[in-house]
N, C-alpha and C positions, 0 to 999 in steps of 0.2 A: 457765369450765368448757367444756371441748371435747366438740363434740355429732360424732355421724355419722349421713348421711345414704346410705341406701342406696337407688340408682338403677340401674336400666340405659341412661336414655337421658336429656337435657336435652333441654325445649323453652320455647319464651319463651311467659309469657304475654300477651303480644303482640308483633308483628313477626314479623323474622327472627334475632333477637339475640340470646345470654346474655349480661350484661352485666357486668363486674367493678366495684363503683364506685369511684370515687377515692377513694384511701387505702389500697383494699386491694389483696394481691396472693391469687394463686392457687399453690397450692406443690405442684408433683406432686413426691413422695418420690422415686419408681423415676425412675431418667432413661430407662428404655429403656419408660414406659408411655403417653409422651406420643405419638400417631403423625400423620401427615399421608399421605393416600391409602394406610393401612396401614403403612407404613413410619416407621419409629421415629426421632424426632428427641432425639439424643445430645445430651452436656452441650455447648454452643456451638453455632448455627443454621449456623456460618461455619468453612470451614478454610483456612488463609493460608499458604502454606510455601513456603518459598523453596530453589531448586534450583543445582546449582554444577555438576552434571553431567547429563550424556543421564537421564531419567526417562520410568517408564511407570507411568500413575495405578493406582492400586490401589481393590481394590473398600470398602477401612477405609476409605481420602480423600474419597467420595463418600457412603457410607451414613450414612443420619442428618441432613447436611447440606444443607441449602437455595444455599450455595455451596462452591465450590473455588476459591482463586487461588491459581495456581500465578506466582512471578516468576522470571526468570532472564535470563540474556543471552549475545551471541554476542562479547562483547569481544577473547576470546583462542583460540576456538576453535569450530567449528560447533555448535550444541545442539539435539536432538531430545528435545519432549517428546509421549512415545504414548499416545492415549487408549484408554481400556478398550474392551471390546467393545459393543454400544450394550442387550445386551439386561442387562448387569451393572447387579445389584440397588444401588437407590441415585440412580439417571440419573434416574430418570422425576421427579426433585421436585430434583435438583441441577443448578445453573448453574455450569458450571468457566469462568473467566475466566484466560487467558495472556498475563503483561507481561513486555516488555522492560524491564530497569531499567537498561541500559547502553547506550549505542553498540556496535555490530558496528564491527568494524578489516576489511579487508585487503577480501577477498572470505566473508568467516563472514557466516553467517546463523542467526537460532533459528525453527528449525520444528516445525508442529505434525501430526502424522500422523495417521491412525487404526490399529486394531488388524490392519489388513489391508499397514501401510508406507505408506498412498495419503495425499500430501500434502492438507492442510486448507485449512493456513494459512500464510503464510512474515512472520517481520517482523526489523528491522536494528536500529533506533534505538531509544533511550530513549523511552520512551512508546508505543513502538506496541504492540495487544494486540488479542486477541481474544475472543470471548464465546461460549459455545459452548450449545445443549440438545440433548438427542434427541429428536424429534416424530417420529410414525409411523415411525419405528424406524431413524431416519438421522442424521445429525449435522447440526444447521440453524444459521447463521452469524446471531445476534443481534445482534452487533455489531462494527466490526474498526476498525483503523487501521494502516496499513506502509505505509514510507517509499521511495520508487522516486524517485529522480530523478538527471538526471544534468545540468550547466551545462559549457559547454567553449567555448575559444575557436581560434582559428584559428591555425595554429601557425605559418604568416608569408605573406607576400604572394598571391595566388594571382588569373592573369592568365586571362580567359573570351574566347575567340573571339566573334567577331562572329555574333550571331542563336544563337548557343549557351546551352546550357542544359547548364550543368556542375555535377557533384558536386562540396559543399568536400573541398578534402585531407585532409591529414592535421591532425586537432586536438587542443588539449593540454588534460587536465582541470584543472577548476577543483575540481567537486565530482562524484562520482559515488554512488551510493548505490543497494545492491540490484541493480547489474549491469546496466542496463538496456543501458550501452553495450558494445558489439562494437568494440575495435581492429582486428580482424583484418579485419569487414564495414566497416569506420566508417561504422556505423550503431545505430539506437535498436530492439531488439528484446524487443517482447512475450515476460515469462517463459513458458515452457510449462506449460500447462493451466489457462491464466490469461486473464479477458477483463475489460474494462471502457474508460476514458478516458483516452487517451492528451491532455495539452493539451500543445503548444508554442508556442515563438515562436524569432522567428531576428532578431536585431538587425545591420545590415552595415555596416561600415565602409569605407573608400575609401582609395585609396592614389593617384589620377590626379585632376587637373583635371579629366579628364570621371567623372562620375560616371554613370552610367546604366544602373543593371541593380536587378533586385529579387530577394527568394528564392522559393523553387518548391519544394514539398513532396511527396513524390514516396510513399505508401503500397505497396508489395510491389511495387517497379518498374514502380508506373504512378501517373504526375502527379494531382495530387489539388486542386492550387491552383498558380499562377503571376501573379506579381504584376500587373496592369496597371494604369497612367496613364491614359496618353492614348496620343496615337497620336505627336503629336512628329513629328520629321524623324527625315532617318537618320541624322544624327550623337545622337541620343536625347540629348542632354546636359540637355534640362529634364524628364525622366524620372527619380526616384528614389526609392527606398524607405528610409527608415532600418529598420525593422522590419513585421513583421506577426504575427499568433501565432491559435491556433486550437485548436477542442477535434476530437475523432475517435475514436469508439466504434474497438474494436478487439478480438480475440481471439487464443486463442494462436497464439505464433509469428509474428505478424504482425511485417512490418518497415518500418521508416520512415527515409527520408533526408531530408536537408537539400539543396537545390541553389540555384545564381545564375542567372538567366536574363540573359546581354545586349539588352538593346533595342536597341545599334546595328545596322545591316545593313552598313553602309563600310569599318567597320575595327574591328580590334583595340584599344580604346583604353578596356576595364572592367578595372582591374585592384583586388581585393577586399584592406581593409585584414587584416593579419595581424599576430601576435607581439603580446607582453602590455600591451607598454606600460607607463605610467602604470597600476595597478588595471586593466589590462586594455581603458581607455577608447578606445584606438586599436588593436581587432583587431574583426572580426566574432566574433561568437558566437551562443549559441544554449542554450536547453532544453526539457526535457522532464521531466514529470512521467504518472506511469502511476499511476492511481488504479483500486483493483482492486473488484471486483463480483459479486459470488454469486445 
């Protein structure tokens, strides 16, 4: 026989707790009477949708729900997904989470905007994503993951004056991802409006009986590291670096090269291995990964 119980308020008669006990459930009839900080949690806590073109969240996608995941990808073309405005009813108890479910091709990227066009978030690859709330009435980054890196090797021999500290030339990609590299600077540049850790390393291959130079890391046109040994004679030939690598807080725009330092002071006689080789195993190369930060 079904009894009712007329309340205005539950309190436990002890604790902090009302309790449901195992076996039974609780059945609110209305879906729209169930609320959390006032705001009404609809049939399903979660909304999952998946997107094929440019999207700007709506205020239905958020209200009611405790999350939003939005998936989509940059595979065949750029994708902008816009979030609402931050005071839109629904935000204050909703988590919107943004995956990549593809690889990005060419130079496509999928980005995440606010209501205002001002970039969030940018990510390329399968699995990168982001997490997003609104606290104190701004959009705060819970959680991300996007994929920046770029691996490249030397695209053939390249000969360094004596006591010189030369830029590598020209190099050919292996892997690039997110744009990090500049053919036109050949160089590794910080995205704009973007700050966090830049890590590299530069591994050097030889092309001369004398081997004798290391790499030299050069941040916005000024030397940041250069290799040293020992001190050697001037022919440097028991001086040498196979690689080195290194992490580097950085901010937007910031830019970063690669270079060879010779140790000889006598002569001409560093010349740096180049071209792919075998898997690449006889050319210098080098990478870089840009790991981003809020």
């Amino acid at each position: 026989m079904a009894s009712t119980i007329l309340v205005n308020s539950l309190k436990a008669q002890s604790g902090t707790e009302v309790e449901v006990p195992t076996g039974f459930t609780l059945n609110i009839a209305d879906t729209g009477a169930l609320t959390v900080n006032d705001v009404a949690i609809t049939v399903g806590s979660s909304n999952i949708a998946r997107k094929t073109a440019d999207y700007t969240v709506l205020e239905a996608d958020v209200s009611g729900k405790s999350e939003l995941v939005i998936t989509c990808n940059a595979s065949a073309s750029n994708r902008t997904i816009t979030l609402p405005a931050v005071a839109t009813s629904g935000l204050s108890t909703c988590i919107i989470t943004i995956v990549a479910d593809a690889d990005a091709t060419s130079t496509y990227k999928l980005m995440v905007q606010d209501s205002a066009s001002a970039e969030v978030w940018t990510g390329y690859q399968n699995g990168d994503f982001v997490r997003l709330i609104v606290s104190n009435s701004v959009w705060v980054v819970l959680d991300h993951k996007e994929t920046y890196y770029s691996r490249r090797y030397l695209t053939s021999n390249q000969t360094v004056a004596a006591s010189a500290t030369t830029k590598l030339a020209a190099t050919t990609a292996i892997t690039d991802i997110g744009g990090l590299w500049n053919n036109s600077t050949t160089r590794i540049e910080v995205p704009s409006g973007m700050s966090g850790w830049l890590d590299v390393s530069m591994s050097m291959a030889a092309d001369s009986s004398y081997y004798s130079g290391g790499p030299a890391f050069y941040l916005d046109g000024t030397s940041i590291y250069s290799y040293r040994h020992s001190a050697g004679d001037s022919e440097g030939s028991r001086q040498n670096s196979a690689g080195v690598s290194m992490r580097v807080p950085v901010t937007t725009a910031q830019y970063f090269e690669f270079y060879i330092w010779n140790f000889q002071s006598n002569a001409t006689k560093l010349s740096v291995g180049g071209g792919a080789g075998p898997s690449f195993s006889g050319a210098t190369q080098f990478n870089a990964t840009f790991t981003r930060t809020y």
